[in-house]
Every structure is written in C-alpha cells, then in structure tokens.
C-alpha positions in Angstrom: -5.5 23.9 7.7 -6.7 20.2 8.5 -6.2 16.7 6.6 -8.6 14.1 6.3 -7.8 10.7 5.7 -9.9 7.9 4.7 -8.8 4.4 6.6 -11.5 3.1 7.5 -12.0 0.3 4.7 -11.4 -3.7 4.8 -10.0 -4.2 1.5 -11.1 -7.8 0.9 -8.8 -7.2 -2.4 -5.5 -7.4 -0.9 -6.6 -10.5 1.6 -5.0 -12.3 2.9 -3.0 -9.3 4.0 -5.3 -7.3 5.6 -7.1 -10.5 7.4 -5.1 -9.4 10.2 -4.2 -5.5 10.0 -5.5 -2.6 7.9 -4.3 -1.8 4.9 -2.9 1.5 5.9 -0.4 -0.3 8.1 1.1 -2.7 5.6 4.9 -1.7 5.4 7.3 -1.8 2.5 11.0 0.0 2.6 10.3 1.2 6.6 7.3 2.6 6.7 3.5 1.7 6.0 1.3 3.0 4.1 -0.4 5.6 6.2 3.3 6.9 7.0 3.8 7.9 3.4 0.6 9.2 3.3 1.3 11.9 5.9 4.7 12.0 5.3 4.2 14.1 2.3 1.4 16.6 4.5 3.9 17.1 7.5 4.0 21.0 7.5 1.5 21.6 5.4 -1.6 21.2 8.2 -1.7 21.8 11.6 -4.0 18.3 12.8 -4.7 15.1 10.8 -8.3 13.4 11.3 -8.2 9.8 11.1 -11.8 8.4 9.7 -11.2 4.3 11.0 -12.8 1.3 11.4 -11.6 -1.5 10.6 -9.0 -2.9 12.8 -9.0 1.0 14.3 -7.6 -0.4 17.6 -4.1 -1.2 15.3 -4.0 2.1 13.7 -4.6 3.5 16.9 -2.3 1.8 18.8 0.4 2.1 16.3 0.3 6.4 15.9 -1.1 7.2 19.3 -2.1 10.8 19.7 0.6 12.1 17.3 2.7 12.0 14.2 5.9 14.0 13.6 4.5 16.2 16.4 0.9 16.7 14.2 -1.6 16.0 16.4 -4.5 12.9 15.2 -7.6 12.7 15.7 -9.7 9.7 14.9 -13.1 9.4 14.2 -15.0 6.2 14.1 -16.8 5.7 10.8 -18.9 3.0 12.1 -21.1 1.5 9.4 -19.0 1.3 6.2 -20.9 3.6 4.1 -18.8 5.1 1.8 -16.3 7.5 1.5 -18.9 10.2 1.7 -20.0 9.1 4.9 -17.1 8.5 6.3 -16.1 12.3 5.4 -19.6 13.3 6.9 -18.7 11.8 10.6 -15.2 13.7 10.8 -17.6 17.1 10.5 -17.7 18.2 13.6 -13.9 18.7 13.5 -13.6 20.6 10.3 -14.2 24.1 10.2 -12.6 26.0 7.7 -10.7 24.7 4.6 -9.3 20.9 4.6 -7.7 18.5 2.5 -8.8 14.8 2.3 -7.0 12.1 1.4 -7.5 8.5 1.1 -5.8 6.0 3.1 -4.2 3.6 0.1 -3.0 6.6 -2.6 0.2 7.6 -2.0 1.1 11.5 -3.5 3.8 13.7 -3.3 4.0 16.8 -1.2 4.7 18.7 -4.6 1.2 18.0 -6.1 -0.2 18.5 -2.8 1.1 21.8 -2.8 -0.6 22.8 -6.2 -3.5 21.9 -5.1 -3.2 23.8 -2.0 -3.2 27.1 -3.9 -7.1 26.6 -4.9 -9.9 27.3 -2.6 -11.8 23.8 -4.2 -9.3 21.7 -6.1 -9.1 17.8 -6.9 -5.9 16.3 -8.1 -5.8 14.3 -11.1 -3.6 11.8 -13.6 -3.4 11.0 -16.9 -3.8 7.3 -17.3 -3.5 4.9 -19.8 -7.0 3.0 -19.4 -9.1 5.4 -18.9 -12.6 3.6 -18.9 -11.2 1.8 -15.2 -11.1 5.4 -13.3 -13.6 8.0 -12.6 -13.1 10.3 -15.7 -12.7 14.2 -15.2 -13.5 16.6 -18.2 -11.7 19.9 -17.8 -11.8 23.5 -19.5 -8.4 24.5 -18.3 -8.0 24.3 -14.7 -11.8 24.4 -14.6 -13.6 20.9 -13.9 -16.0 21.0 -15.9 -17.7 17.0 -15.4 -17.0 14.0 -13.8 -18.2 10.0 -14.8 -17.8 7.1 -13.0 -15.5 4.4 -15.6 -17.2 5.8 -18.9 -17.5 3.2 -21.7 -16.4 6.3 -24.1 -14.3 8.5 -21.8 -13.8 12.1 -23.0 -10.4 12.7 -21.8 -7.8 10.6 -20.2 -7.9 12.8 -16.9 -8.7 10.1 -13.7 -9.5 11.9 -10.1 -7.0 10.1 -7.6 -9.0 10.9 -4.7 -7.7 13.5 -3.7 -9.8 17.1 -2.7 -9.7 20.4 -1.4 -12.9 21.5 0.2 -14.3 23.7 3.2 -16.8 23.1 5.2 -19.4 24.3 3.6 -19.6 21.6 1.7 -21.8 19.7 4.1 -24.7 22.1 3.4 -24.8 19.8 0.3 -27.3 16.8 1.6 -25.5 13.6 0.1 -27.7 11.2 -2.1 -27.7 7.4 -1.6 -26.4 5.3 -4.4 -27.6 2.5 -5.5 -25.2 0.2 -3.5 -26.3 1.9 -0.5 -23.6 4.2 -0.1 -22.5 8.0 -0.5 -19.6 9.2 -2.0 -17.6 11.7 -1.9 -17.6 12.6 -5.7 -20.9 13.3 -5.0 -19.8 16.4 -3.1 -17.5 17.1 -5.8 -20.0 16.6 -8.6 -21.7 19.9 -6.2 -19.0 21.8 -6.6 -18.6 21.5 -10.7 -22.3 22.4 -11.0 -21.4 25.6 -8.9 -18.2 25.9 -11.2 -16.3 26.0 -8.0 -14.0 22.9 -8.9 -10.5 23.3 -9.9 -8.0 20.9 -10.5 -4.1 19.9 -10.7 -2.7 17.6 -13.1 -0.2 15.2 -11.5 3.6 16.1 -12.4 5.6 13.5 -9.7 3.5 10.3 -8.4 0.6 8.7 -7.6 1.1 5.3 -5.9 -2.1 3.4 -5.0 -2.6 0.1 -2.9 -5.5 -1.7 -4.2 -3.8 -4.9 -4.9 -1.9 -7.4 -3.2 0.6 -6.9 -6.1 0.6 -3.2 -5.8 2.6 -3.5 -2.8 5.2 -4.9 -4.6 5.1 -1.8 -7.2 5.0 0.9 -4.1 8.0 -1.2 -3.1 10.1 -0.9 -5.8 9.2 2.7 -6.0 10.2 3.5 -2.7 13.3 1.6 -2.8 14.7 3.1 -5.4 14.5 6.6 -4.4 16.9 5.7 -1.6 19.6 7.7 -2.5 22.9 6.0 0.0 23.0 3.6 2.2 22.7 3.6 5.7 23.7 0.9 7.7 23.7 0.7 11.9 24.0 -2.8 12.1 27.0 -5.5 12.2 28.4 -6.8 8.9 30.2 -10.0 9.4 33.5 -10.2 7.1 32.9 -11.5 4.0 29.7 -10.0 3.6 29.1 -8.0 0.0 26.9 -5.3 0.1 26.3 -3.1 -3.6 24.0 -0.2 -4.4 21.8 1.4 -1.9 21.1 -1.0 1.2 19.7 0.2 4.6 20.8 -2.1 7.4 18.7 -1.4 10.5 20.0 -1.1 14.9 20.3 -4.6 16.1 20.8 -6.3 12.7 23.5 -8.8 12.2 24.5 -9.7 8.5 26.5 -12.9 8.5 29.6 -13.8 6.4 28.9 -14.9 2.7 25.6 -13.1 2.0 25.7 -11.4 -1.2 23.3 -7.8 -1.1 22.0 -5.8 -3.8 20.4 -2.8 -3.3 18.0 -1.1 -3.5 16.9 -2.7 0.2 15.6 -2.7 3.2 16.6 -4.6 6.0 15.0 -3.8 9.2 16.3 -3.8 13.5 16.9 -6.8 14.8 16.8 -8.9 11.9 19.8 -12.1 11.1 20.3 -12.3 7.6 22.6 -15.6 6.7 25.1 -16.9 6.2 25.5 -17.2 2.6 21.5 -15.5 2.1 21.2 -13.6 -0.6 18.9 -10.6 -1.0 18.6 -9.4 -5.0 17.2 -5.9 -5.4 13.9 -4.5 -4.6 13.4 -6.8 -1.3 12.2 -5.3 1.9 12.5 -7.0 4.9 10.7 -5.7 8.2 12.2 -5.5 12.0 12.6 -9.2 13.9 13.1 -11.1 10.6 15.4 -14.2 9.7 16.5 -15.0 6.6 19.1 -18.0 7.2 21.5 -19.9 5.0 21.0 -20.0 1.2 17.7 -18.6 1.4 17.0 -15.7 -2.1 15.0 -13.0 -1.8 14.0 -11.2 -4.9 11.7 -8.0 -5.5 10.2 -10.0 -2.1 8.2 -7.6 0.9 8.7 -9.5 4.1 6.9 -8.1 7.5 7.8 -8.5 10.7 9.0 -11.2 12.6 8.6 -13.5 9.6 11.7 -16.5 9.9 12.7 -18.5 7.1 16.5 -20.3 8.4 17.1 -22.5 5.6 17.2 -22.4 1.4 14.6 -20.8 -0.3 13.6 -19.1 -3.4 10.9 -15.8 -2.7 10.3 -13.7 -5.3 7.9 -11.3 -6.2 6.2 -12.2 -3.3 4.7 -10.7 -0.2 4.9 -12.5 3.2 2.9 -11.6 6.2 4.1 -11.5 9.7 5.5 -14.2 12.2 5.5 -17.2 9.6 7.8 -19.9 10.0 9.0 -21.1 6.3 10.3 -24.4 6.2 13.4 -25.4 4.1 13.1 -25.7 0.5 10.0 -23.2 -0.4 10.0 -21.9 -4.1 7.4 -19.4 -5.2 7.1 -20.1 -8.9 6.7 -16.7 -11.0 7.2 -17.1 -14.3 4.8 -18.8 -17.3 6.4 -20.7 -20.0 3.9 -19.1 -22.4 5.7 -15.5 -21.1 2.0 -14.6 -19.9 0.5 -12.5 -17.5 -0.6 -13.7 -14.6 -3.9 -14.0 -13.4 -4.9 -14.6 -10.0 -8.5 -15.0 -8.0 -9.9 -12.1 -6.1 -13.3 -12.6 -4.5 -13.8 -15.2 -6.5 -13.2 -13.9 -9.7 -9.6 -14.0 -11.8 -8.5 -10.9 -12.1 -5.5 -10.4 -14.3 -2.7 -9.1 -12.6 -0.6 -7.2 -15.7 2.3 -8.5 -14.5 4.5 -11.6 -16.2 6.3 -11.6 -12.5 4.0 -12.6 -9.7 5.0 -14.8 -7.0 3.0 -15.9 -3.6 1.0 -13.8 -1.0 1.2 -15.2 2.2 -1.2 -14.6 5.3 0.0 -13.7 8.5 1.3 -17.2 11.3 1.7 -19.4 8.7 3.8 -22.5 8.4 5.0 -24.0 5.4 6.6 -27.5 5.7 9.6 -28.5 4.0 9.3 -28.6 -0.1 6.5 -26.7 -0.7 6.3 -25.3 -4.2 4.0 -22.1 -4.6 2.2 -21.9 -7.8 2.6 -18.2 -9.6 -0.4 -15.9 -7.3 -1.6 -18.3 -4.8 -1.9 -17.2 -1.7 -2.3 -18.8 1.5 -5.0 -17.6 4.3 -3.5 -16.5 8.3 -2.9 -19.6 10.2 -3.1 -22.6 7.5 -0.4 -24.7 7.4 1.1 -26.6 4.2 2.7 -30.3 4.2 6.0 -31.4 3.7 6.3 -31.5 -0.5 2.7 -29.9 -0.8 2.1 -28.6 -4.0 0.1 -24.9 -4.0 -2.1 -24.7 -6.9 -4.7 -23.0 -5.6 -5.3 -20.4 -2.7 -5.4 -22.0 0.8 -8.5 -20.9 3.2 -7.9 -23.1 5.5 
C-alpha cells in the first residue's frame, strides 16, 4: 500500500508565509504540516510519493529520502495543473491500491483507517456551510453524487480530499476544466457513475491550512492535545511554568517568566527574563523572546528574536525577524466584530473576533510599531520607528 500527497501548490492565500517556504513546511507545536500529515499514515503504507513543486528543493531537503524509516519518493508536478494532474505524474509509481492525500488537510489515523477497509472510498465531514465545500450526496455508505459549492446543497456531507483508489483509475482520460485544470474529483465523479465510490464520515478531525489564520486554529488544536510536559532545557529559579509546556534541548528559561501551557518552546531558544508566554503560543528552535515581551495564542518560527517588550497575539511570525522594542499587534474591534482582512486583493472575512498580525519572513520592525488587527507585512520590508500598520506592507 502507497500514499500520495499533494504539495506541490503555492498558496498565494496564506502569503506572506509561503513567500519563502511551502506551505507543507510551516510548523506549529514541533512539527510542520506535512509531519502531521504522515504522521497519522506511518504503518499504515509501505512508501509515500511526494507530488512537489513549489519550493520542492525545501521539502526535499528538509525529509531527504525517508520519514520514520517510510521511504519518499518525489515527483515533480511541473506545470501547476491541478490536483488531477498532479496525481497523473506520480503514475508510474502506483500500481496497486493507494491513498492520496493533500498536503494542507490534516486527519487522524483513525478515519484513515475506515477508509482503508474499502476498495474505493473518500472521507467526508459534516460542515456547517455547506454551499463553501464540494457537496457529497450519499445512499448509505454509497456515494451516490458529488457538486462543486452548490447554491442548494443536498446534504451537509463535504469531501475533505481525501481518496482511496487503484490504479486503474488512470484508464479514466481526465477532462480539462474550464480554468485549464484537471481535478481529481473528476476521477472520483468516475467512480460514483460505476457505483464504485464508498465513503467514511469523519468521527475525530479534519484540520485544514488554507488560511494564514488557520495556522493559528491547527495550533491550538495541537497544543492542546499535549497531554504532560516535557521539558530538557534549563529553568532559571524563579521561573513559573503551569499546564502542559514542552521546553526543548538547549533552551534556557530565565528567572521571572511566567508560562502557561499549552506550549511550545523549541532547542536553543532564550526566553526572558520576566517574558511571558500565555497559552496556545508556539515558539520554533533558535528563538528569543527577551524581557517583558507577551506572547499570546502567537506561532513564532525559527530563529525569529524579539529582546525587549512586546505584545503578540494571535499572530503568526515568519522566520529570522528582528522585532524591535515596543511592537503591539492590535486584535480586538471595539464594535466586538470580526475581522476581515485582504487576500489577493479582496477582503475576505476571517470569522474570527481575535486576529492579530502575519509577518513575512527577515523582517525588521523598528521600535513602536503598532500592527493594525490582520495586516501583514511582506519578507524583507522593514517598518519605522513609531510606524503605524494600517495596511499590508509589500514593500
């Protein structure tokens, strides 16, 4: 039994993130994206087929030839096509049943499982809006039809992207959208006419990454199914740690820094004195959070340093930026709103009332710079001392 997964994409909807790096590598709580992806196949397939692209070198560079002794294979998907094609060009090492996955949904081994158990199955959720997902009408297990974000859906049922198939599938010649593209619903849209397709309702999780604030919701969700702490670094005296904290090798947490769990604190990292990290913060390996800075349902990647008082919250930082004293990232509308914030040049509303910043990877913020709630700032751009954010920064 193989696994397919789907990286190849750009995601221009969670720039400025994945600018620099693909999605499937953003990290929250230890571990990326594409870690908890395979995490919940390990055991369950003998190889994993990477289809990349974008940024493939990173991915690449990152897993190597193996993960948790699975082989990898990766295929190049070239041209960005679709998930179809992208299916299509790992062919040649698929011949018998598979499972495909895609690279920025998140399940649990226990679905997985159920699904497992069918020759042709697709895993699906109930959902709450029904008219944003592809819609899946069912006569018991039997999938019966499938539309694309129906005006009038028929059931509440959304496929999560995730199939079991053989290869005899790609006797089926994909058609071309309109966009361009081919899909891999179209393949599955095959199988219900052949009333082949089965599915699987979803009893555990579904956790998808198709937002810059969806990182913070994996986050949280992740963090709080730690269930102890662990902690391998040095805590100064005078340090409070409560709940469920992991402290990573290396780490040093200095006297007076108050830590609430559930969090994360990565190798290598120096957290204070006096910091203090509220729950549902992650903070990745190489990080420094100095005196009197708060961190608060925050992500933080690598190498990121911020010495001297802040306020982050509900905010995700890129890599190897240098914060300058006194940054606040503003989250919270006096009209107790919901946030909106611009994506591809469109507001999208965010459902959230708590959105902070979004900060590109190698930036520098100078001292005093207030972050309006959802801006986000581009890799490389700089802000001035007492700048005001209130809109994104390009450049």
């Amino acid at each position: 039994m193989k696994a397919v997964i789907l990286a190849a994409g750009k995601s221009t909807r969670t720039y400025p993130l994945t600018l620099t790096r693909p999605k499937s590598l953003i990290e929250f709580g230890g571990k990326n994206v594409l870690e908890r992806i395979m995490d919940s196949i390990i055991g369950l397939v003998d190889e994993i087929v990477l289809v990349v692209e974008y940024k493939k070198e990173m991915i690449e560079e990152y897993f190597g030839d193996s993960y948790r002794d699975v082989p990898l294979k990766y295929v190049d998907q070239g041209e960005a096509k679709g998930t179809g094609h992208a299916l299509l060009q790992a062919r040649s090492h698929l011949d018998d049943r598979f499972l495909v996955l895609y690279g920025d949904d998140i399940l649990s081994r226990t679905d997985i499982e159920k699904a497992l158990q069918h020759d042709y199955c697709m895993l699906v959720k109930e959902v709450e809006h029904p008219e944003r997902f592809g819609i899946v009408e069912v006569d018991g297990k039997k999938v019966i039809g499938l539309e694309e974000k129906p005006s009038v859906p028929k059931t509440n049922l959304a496929n999560v992207g995730s199939f079991v198939f053989d290869a005899s599938i790609f006797e089926h010649e994909l058609k071309e959208t309109e966009r361009g593209e081919y899909e891999v619903t179209d393949y599955v849209k095959h199988l219900i006419s052949s009333g082949k397709m089965e599915c699987e309702i979803i009893q555990d999780y579904w956790i998808t990454v198709g937002y810059p604030w969806d990182i913070l919701k994996a986050n949280v969700f992740f963090l709080n199914r730690f269930t102890e702490s662990k902690i391998e670094g040095e805590i100064e005296e005078g340090v409070v740690i409560k709940g469920n904290v992991c402290v990573g090798k290396g780490t040093v947490i200095k006297s007076g820094t108050y830590i609430e769990g559930p969090a994360y604190i990565g190798e290598n990292c120096t957290i204070g004195p006096k910091a203090y990290i509220r729950p549902n913060t992650s903070i990745a390996s190489g990080c420094f959070m100095g005196n009197n800075v708060e961190l608060f349902d925050a992500v933080i990647l690598e190498n990121t340093k911020c010495k001297h008082t802040a306020y982050i919250a509900h905010s995700v930082l890129g890599a190897n930026i240098n914060v300058g004293a006194f940054l606040v990232t503003a989250d919270y509308r006096h009209d107790a709103g919901v946030h909106k914030t611009v994506l591809n040049g469109k507001k999208v509303d965010t459902g959230t009332k708590k959105l902070g910043a979004f900060i590109g990877d190698d930036v520098k913020t100078g001292i005093n710079t207030m972050m309006y709630p959802g801006r986000k700032l581009w890799p490389g751009t700089t802000t001035l001392p007492g700048e005001t954010v209130k809109e994104d920064k390009l450049k």
